[in-house]
N, C-alpha and C positions, 0 to 999 in steps of 0.2 A: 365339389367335395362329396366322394360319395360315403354315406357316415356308418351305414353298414357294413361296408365293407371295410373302413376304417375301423371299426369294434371287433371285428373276425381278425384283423391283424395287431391287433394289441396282445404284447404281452402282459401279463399281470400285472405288474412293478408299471407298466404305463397305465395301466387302467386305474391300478390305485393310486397314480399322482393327478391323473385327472381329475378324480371325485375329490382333488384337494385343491386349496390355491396358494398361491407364492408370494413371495413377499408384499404381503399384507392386502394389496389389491388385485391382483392378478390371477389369473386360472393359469394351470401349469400349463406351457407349449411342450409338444411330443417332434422334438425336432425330425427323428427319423420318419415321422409320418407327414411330416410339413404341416402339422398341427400347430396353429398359432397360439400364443398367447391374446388376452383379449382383460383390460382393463374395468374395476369397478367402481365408484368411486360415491362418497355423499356429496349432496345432502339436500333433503325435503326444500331448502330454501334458496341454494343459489347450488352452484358447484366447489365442492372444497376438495380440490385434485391438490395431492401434496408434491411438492419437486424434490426435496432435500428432505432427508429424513423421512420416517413410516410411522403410524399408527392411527388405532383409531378411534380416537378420543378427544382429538382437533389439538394435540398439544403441540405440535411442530408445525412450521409456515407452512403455507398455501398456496399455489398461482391464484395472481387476484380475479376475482372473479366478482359477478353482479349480488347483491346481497340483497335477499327481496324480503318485503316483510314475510315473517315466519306463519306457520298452520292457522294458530291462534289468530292473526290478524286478518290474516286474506279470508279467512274462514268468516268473520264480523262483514263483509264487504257484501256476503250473500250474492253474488255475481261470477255466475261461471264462467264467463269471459275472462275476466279476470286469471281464474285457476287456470285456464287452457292458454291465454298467452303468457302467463310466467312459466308452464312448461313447454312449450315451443321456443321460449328465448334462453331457457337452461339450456336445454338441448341440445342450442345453437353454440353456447359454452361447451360441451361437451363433445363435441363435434370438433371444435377449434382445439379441444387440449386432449384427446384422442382416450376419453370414458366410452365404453360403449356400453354398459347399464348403471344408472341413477339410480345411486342406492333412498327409495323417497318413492310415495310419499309412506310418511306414518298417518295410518286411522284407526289408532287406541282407540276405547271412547275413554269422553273424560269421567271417569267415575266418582274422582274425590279431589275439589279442588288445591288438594296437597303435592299431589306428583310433582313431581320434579321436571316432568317433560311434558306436561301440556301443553308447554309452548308450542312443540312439535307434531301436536294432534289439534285436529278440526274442533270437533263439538261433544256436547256429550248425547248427540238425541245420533243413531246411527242412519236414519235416510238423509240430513243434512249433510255429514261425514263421506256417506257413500256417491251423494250428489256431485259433491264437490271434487273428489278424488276422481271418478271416472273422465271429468273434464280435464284434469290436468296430467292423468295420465297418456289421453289421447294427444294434448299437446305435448307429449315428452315427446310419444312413441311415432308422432305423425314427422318426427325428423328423422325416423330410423334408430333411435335412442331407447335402446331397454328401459323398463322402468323394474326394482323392487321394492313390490309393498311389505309393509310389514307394521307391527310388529304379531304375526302368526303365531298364539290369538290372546285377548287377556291379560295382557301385560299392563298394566294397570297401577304399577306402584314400580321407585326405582332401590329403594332400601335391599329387599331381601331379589331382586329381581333376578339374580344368577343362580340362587338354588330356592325361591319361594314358589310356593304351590298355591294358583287360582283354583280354592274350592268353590265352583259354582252349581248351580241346576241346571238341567241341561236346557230348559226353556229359555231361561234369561241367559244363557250363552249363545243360543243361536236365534234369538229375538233383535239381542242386545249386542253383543261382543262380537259375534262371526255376521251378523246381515251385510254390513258394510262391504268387510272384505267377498261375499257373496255376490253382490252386486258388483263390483269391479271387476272379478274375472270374470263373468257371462257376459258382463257390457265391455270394458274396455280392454279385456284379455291381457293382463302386464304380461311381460316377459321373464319373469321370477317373481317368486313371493318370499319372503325372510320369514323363518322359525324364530321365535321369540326365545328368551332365554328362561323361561320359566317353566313349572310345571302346570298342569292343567288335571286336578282331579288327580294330582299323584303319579302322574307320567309326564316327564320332556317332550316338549312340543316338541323339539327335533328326534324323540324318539315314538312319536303317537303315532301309530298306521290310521288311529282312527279319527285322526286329524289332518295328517297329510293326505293319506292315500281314499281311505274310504268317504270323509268329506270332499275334500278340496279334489280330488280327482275322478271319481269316480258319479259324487252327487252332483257336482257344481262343472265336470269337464275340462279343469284347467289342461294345461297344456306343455306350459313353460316347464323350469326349472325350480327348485325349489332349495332356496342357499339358506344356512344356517348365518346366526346373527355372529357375528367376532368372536368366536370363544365359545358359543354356544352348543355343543358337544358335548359329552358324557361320552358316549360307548358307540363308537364310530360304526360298529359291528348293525348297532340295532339301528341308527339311525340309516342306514342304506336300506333295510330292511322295514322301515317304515314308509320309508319313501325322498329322505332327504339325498340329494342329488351330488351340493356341490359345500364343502365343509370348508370355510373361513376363519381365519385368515391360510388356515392352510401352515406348510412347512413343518407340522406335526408329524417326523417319523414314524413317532411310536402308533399313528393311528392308521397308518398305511401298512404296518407291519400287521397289525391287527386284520384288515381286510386281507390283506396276501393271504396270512394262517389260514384265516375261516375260509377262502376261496377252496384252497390245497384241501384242506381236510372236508371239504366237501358240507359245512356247518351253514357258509354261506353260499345261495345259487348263483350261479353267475350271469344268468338270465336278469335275475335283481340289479346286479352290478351293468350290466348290458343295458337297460332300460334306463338308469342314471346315464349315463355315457351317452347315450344319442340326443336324451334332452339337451346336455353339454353341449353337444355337440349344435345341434339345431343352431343352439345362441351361436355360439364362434363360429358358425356359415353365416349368419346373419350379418354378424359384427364385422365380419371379413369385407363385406363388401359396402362399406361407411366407406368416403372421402374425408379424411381426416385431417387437421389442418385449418380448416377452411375459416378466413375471418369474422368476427362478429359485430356488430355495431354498438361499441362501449356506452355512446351516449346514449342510442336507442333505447338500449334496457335500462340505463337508470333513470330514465325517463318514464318507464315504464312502474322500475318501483316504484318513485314517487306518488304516480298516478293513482297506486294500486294501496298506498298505504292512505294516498287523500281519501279515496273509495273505503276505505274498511275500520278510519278512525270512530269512536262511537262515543257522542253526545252524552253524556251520564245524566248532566243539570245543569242549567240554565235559567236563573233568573234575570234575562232580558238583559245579559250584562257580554255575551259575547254574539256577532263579532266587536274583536275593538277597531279602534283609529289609529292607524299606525303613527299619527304622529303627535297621539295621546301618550304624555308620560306616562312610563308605566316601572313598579319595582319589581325587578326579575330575581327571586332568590331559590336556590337549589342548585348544586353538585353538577345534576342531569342533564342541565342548560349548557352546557360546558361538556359534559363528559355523558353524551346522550345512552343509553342500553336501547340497542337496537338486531338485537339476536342474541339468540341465549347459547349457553354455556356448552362444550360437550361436542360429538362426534359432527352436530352440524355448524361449527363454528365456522366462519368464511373470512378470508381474507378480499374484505373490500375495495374493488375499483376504483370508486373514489367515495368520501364520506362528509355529508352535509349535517353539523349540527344543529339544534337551535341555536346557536349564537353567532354561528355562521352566516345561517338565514335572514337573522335578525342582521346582522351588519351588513350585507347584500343588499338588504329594502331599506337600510338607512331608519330603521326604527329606533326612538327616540325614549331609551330607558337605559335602567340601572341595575346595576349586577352586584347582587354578595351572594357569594359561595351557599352560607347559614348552616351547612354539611359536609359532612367529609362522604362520599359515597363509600369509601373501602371502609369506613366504621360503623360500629352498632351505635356506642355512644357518642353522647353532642361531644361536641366543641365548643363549651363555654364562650372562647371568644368570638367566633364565625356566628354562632347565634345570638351573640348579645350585640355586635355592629346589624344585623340581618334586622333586627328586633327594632332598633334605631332608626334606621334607614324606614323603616313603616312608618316610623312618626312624618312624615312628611311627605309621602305617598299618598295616590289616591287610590289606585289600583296597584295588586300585587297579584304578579304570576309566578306560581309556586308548582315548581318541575322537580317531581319526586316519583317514586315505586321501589321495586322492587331490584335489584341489583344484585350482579352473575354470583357475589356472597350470596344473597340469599335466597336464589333458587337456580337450580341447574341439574344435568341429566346426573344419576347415577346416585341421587341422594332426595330426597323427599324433602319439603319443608317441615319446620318442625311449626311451625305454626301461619296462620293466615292474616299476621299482623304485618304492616311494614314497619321498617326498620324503628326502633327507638328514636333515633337520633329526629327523623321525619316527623315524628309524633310528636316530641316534643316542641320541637320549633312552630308544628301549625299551629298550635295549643298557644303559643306566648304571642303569632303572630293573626289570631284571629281575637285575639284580648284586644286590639286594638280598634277593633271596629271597623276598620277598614275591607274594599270591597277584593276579596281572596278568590282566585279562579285559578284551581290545579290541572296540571298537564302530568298525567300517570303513562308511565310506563312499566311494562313488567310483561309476564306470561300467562298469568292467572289470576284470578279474584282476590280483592284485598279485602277484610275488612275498613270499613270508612267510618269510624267514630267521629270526625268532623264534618260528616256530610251536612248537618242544619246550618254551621257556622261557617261555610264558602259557599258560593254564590254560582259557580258555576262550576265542571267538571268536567274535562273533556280527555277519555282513552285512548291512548294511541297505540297501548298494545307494544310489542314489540316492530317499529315498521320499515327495518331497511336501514341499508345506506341514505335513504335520502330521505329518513325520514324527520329531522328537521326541518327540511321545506317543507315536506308536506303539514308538518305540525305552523309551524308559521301561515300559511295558505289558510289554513282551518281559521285559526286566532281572527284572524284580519280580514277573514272573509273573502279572500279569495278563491275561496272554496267552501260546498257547504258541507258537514258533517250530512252522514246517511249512512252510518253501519249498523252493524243490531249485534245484539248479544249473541254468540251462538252458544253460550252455557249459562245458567244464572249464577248471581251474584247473591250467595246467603247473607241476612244479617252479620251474623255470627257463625266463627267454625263450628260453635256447639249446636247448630241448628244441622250441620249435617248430617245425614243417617247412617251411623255408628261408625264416625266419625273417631270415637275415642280408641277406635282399635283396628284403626289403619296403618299399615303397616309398620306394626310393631314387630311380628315375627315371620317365623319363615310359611306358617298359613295366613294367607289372606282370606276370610272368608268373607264370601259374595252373599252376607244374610239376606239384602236387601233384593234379592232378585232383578226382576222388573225393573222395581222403581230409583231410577235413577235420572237424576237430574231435576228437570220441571217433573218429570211424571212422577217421582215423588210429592216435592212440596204442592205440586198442584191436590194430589189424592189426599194428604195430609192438613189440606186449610193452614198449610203455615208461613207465614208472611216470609218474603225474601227482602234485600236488599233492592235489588232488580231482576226481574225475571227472562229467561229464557228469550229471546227476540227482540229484547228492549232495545230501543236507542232514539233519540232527541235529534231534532233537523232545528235548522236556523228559518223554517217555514212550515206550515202547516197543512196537511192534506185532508181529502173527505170522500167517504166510500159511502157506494150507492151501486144499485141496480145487479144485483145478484141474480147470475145464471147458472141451473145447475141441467146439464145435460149426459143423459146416458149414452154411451157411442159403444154397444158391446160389453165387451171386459173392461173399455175405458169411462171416466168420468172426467167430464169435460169442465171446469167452472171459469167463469167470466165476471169482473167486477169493472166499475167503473171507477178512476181514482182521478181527482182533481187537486192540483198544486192552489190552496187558496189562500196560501201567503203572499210575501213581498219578494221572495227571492226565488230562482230555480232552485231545484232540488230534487232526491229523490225518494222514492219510499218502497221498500220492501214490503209485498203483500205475504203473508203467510198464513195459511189454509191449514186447519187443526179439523181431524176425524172425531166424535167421539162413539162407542156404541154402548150406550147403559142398561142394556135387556141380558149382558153375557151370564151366565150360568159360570165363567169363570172370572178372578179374579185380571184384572186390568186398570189402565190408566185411565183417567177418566178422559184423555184426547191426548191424541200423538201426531206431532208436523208428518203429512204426507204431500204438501209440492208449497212451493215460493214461487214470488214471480216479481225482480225487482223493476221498477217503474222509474224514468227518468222523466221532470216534467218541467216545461218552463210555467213561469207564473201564469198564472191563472188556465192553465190546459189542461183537458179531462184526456187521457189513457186508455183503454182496457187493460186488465190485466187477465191473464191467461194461465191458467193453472189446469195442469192432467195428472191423473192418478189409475192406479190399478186396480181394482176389486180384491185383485189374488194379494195388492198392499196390506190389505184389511186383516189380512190371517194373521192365528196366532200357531205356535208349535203347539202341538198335543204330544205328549210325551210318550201317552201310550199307545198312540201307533205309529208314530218315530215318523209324523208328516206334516203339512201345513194345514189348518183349516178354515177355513172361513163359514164365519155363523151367519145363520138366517136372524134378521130384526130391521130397525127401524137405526137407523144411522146417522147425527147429527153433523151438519159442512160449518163448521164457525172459521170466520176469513176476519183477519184481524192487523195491527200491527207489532202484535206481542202475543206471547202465551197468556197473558193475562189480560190483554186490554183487546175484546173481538168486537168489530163494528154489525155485523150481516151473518147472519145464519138461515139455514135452510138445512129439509130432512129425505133420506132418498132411502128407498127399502130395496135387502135384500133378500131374497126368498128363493125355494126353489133346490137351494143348497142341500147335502146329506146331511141329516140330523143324525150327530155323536154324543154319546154321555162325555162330560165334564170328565177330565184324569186326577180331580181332586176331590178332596172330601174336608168339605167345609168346616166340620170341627176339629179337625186335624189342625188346619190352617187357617183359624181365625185371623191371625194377626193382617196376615197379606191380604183377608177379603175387607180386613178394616182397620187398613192403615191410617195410624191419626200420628200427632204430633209425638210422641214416645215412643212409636212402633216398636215394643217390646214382642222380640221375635226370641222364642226359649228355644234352647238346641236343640229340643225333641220337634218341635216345628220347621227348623231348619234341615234337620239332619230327613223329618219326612219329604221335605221338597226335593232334597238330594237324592232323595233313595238311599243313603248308606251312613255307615256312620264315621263324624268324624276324626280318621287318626290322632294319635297325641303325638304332641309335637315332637321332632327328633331331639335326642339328648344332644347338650352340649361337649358331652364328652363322653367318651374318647373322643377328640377329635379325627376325623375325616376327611377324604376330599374336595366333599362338595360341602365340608364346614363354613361360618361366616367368617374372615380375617377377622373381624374382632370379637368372637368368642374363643379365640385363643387365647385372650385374656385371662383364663379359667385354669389355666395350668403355671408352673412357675416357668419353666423353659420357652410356652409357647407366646407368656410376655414376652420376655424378647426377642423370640422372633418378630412378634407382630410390630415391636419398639422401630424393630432395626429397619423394616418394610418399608413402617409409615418414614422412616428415616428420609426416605429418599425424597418422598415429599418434601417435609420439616428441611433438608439440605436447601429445595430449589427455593422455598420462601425465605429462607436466610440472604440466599444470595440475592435472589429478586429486592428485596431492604437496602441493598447495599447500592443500587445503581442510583442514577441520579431522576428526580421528580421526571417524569413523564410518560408518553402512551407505552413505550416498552417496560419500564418496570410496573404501570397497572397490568401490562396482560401477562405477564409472568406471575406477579403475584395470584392473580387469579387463575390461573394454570395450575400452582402449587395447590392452592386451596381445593381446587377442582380434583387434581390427582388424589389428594389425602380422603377426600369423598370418595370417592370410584374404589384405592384401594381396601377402604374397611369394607366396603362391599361384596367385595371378590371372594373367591375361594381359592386354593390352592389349585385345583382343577381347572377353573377360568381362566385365571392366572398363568398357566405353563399354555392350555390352548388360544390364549389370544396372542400371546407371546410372539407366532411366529417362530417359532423353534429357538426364541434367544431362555425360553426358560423349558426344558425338556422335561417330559411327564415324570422321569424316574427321581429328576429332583425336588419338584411337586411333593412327590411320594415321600422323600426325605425330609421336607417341610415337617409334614403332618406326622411321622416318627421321631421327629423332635422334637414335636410341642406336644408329644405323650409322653417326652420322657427316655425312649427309647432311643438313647445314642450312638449306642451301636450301630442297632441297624440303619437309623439315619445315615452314619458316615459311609457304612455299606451302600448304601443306593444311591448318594449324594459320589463315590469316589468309583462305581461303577462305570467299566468300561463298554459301554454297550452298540452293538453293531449295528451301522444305522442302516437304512434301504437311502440309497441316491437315489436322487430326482433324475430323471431322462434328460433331460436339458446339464446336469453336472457334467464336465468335460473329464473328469475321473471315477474311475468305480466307488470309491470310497470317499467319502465329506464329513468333517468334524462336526457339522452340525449344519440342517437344514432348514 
């Protein structure tokens, strides 16, 4: 394939189906060129290749594929083995059902344990994030398998996340928010990167040149391609022009018409247009030459998840009450035991291979206990009766395992939690079932932090996170000791959502502001003195270890450190060593210590390890803002090696000097709050708006309504209620229907389907809306939307009844298509 001379023979109308793709996964093939088509496909956690029906929101079947535990879990397992053989056995999925780039992974950071998709992000600290990703991208791409990271950059909330704007600093966006994906493409080069759907500082990432082109290309080298998220589009015009490549789902006439124009009339170069196209082009030579087909080893991989979700389940609490005896009675009550969540909600939903619950588990090992429901998982409130037999059944118990979290109701992409409680209904029953005195040990599932107001009155706690098709066994394995717990936190666990930092004004509207700079996560509460729940690295083994004999060696630009760790418990096990920086001489505002290398240890009883930890000098920088580079300061630098952000065994102190001495880019009365952040960190807007540089916009009016309006501030008009009425309709029709079929797994996942869609659509805009579509909703009737929810009938039925002449795809066997 030669690709420039393939670009020198395109006509326009081919060159602008290119920079588009086809039904829903695909890049357009250029049949006259023998230009192929070449398949995309999610997702972060297994493969979700669809056969029958299109879109991208995981609402129509799947070919089954392997279901690995999700970000959040494998992420707790702190072993990059792990991330690089679940992307070598996706891969091998994708291989077999003919994807040639994996849409995955996500490395948000986690900013506020509300998101709706942190299931589908690593951590909140970003050199754990970027760690773990470069591993498992190299296992994607070491099969010949693209990988797209994403979501490019700041994407951080799912509420307003189709027209909201990440107002950040630019320190703590590229400290914080871009490090990650920085380190991924110089280390594992992915093969595309995904534009997020948000803005950044008041511009579309898919439309930022100084996002795509002048960072990600020009500072950092990338290479690849650069696709826009489903939908994620505004002005097809600017986004080639910033640097965006390849526009998703595609089959949007109206935005190919749009490039033709600007080509003709000379507005857009074509050289711009020329430089997407070869990147295109690069991938579909690549992809060309996959063997596709080719079998995979079903039981291999779910053996694998297993493995990987026994590795990354995390210990919470333990009072010396697990493992149990399996052929110890025991009262099993919760919904979850039964009807496990083991993947969340949304575009990475998978249809599972095959699916091991706990109760599955438990009858496989012939374990000797008893089962009430005590919950309906699809409700908020109890069930009187399920809880009052559940409540019974404890009187004569000695031990109860109580399987509860969070469920695809109450958390899922496209919508944010409204709070960090679990469900009512769970609350209530631990509450009637720890009044009995009896010894309670909970099995939590979910995606994110819960608060735990029963934490003093249960006796143990063990996370499983969200972890797979199999992850029953593995939760069974854990229980019974068949396995030991050894994950660790990779975000902390607040007391309280009110302890988060300005937490009350997360994503309420369409600016999200980043007040809190920096401090996010541990490097908050750590700076802050303010107690958590569990912190940052935490997690509990069913044995005990002990650190000693700390080496700190200089090797150049590297820094070498060495610990000794000894298992001096009763069982094998393992323990995650984790290496925390701090420098307290800065003249600017910092954490007071940041994870800069892990190193996890497997150890039979009683055997001593080394553990082996490297790091970079140039890790140590911080941005300076005002000379737009990294810098690293001369002082006295503290090594604390520990098993938590909170809990350090061995420390030791290593200087550097030598360095350029630069004045500070701050001014300390400006920004007091940031040099002395405490528990209220009261950050006033003129402090924020100084860290910014500019000041903040007022938010956009509700009305008139527009394109890139929220679907449900159409609410604010009489006409553009029922629009919004009729929308969400379609929803409200599939949970009608979904009520009607008979008790079991297909009408739970429809219903939750419905529910999922009714989230997704208040979110959208009319804009999103026609460009995710796929050409089944065309921009001109978008357009008619939003003149009808002003009011303006007319011209609505004008642009809704509009006969407009569309550009064909090269691949249409006629000149002319009713709709593409």
């Amino acid at each position: 394939m030669d690709i420039n001379q393939l670009v020198e023979e395109m006509t326009l109308e081919e060159k602008a189906a290119l920079l588009s793709g086809t039904e829903f996964w695909k890049t357009n093939p250029i049949p006259r060129l023998a230009i192929p088509s070449i398949f995309l496909s999610d997702g972060p956690h297994g493969l979700r290749k669809q056969s029958e029906g299109a879109d991208h929101l995981g609402l129509y079947d799947s070919e089954p594929a392997t279901s690995f535990p999700t970000a959040v879990t494998v992420a707790s397992s702190w072993n990059t083995d792990n991330l690089r053989k679940m992307g070598e056995a996706i891969a091998e999925e994708c291989l077999h059902y003919g994807a040639s780039v994996l849409l995955g992974p996500g490395i948000n950071i986690k900013r506020n344990p509300l998101c709706g998709r942190n299931f589908e992000y690593y951590s909140e600290d970003p050199f754990l994030t970027g760690e773990l990703a470069v591993h498992f991208i190299n296992g994607v791409q070491s099969k010949g398998i693209g990988t797209s990271v994403k979501h490019f950059a700041a994407n951080n909330s799912e509420n307003y996340r189709f027209m909201g704007d990440s107002i950040v600093d630019e320190r703590a966006f590229r400290e914080i928010y871009l490090r990650a994906f920085e380190r991924v493409v110089k280390e594992a080069k992915p093969a595309t990167i995904m534009s997020a759907y948000n803005k950044i500082n008041g511009t579309y990432c898919s439309e930022s040149k100084y996002l795509l082109n002048d960072i990600l290309r020009e500072q950092w080298g990338f290479e690849g391609v650069v696709v826009s998220d489903w939908g994620g589009v505004a002005d097809r015009v600017a986004a080639v022009e910033a640097g965006l490549d390849l526009e998703m789902p595609g089959d949007t006439w109206e935005f190919r018409k749009m490039v033709i124009k600007s080509l003709e009339n000379g507005s857009l170069a074509e050289e711009t247009v020329d430089k997407a196209l070869r990147n295109i082009l690069h991938l579909v030579k690549k992809s060309s030459e996959l063997s596709f087909g080719t079998p995979f080893n079903k039981k291999q991989h779910a053996n694998l998840a297993c493995e990987i979700a026994k590795d990354s389940a995390v210990l919470l609490k333990n009072e010396d009450v697990l493992p149990l005896n399996k052929q110890e009675s025991v009262l099993v009550v919760g919904d979850l035991f039964e009807k496990m969540r083991y993947q969340g909600a949304g575009s990475s939903l998978i249809n599972p291979s095959s699916l091991i619950t706990p109760k599955k588990a438990f009858d496989e090992m012939q374990v000797n206990y008893s089962f009430e429901n005590g919950y309906r998982e699809s409700e908020e409130s109890s069930d009187q009766e399920l809880m009052a037999r559940a409540v019974e059944a404890a009187g004569s118990a000695d031990t109860i395992l109580f399987f509860g979290g969070l469920t695809d109701y109450a958390e899922s992409e496209g919508t944010d939690r409204a709070t960090m409680k679990l469900p009512t209904n769970q609350l209530e029953l631990l509450s009637k079932l720890s009044a009995t005195g009896k010894k309670i040990i909970v099995i939590l599932f979910g995606g994110s932090p819960v608060e735990l107001p029963f934490y003093d009155d249960v006796h143990a706690i063990l996370n499983m996170y969200l972890p797979g098709q199999h992850g029953g066994e593995a939760a069974a394995a854990l229980i019974f000791g068949d396995a030991t717990p050894s994950g660790k936190l990779a975000e902390t666990w607040p007391m309280e959502y009110q302890d988060v930092p300005f937490g009350g004004d997360y994503s309420k509207n369409e600016h999200e502001l980043y007040q809190e700079s920096i401090f996010v996560g541990y490097r908050y509460y750590d700076q802050a003195e303010k107690e958590v729940r569990f912190p940052f690295g935490f997690g509990k083994s069913y044995t005990t270890f002990s650190y000693s004999n700390l080496v700190v060696e200089e090797m150049g630009s590297k820094i070498k450190v060495t610990c000794d760790i000894t298992n001096t418990g009763n069982v094998d096990g393992a323990e995650v060593v984790q290496l925390y920086v701090k420098n307290n001489q800065s003249d600017i505002f910092k954490a007071k210590k940041e994870l800069r290398a892990f190193d996890k240890v497997y150890l039979k009883v009683g055997e001593t390890k080394k553990a082996t930890m490297t790091f970079s000098r140039t890790d140590l920088s911080y941005y300076n803002i005002d000379l737009k580079e990294w810098v690293l300061e001369n002082g006295l630098y503290v090594i604390e090696v520990g098993e938590s952000s909170d809990i350090i065994h061995l420390r030791d102190n290593f200087l550097i000097d030598g360095e350029k001495e630069v004045d500070s880019p701050y001014n300390l009365e400006n920004l007091r709050a940031y040099y002395h952040v405490d528990r209220n960190f009261d950050v006033t807007p003129v402090q924020f708006e100084g860290l910014l540089g500019y000041k903040v916009p007022p938010l956009p009016a509700k009305t008139p309504i527009g394109l890139e309006t929220r679907l449900s501030h159409y609410n604010e008009t009489f006409l553009g209620r029922r629009l919004y009425t009729s929308i969400l309709g379609v929803a409200n029709r599939q949970y009608k229907q979904a009520l009607k079929l008979p008790d079991g797994i297909e009408k739970e996942a429809k219903k939750k389907n419905a529910v999922f869609l009714m989230n997704i659509l208040q979110s959208n805009s009319a804009r999103t809306l026609a460009a995710a579509s796929a050409g089944r909703v065309p921009l001109h009737i978008a357009k008619g939307f939003v003149a009808l929810a002003n009011g303006q009938v007319m011209d609505a039925l004008k642009m809704m009844l509009k006969k407009e002449k569309t550009i064909p795809l090269p691949k249409a066997s006629s000149t002319t298509q009713k709709s593409d």
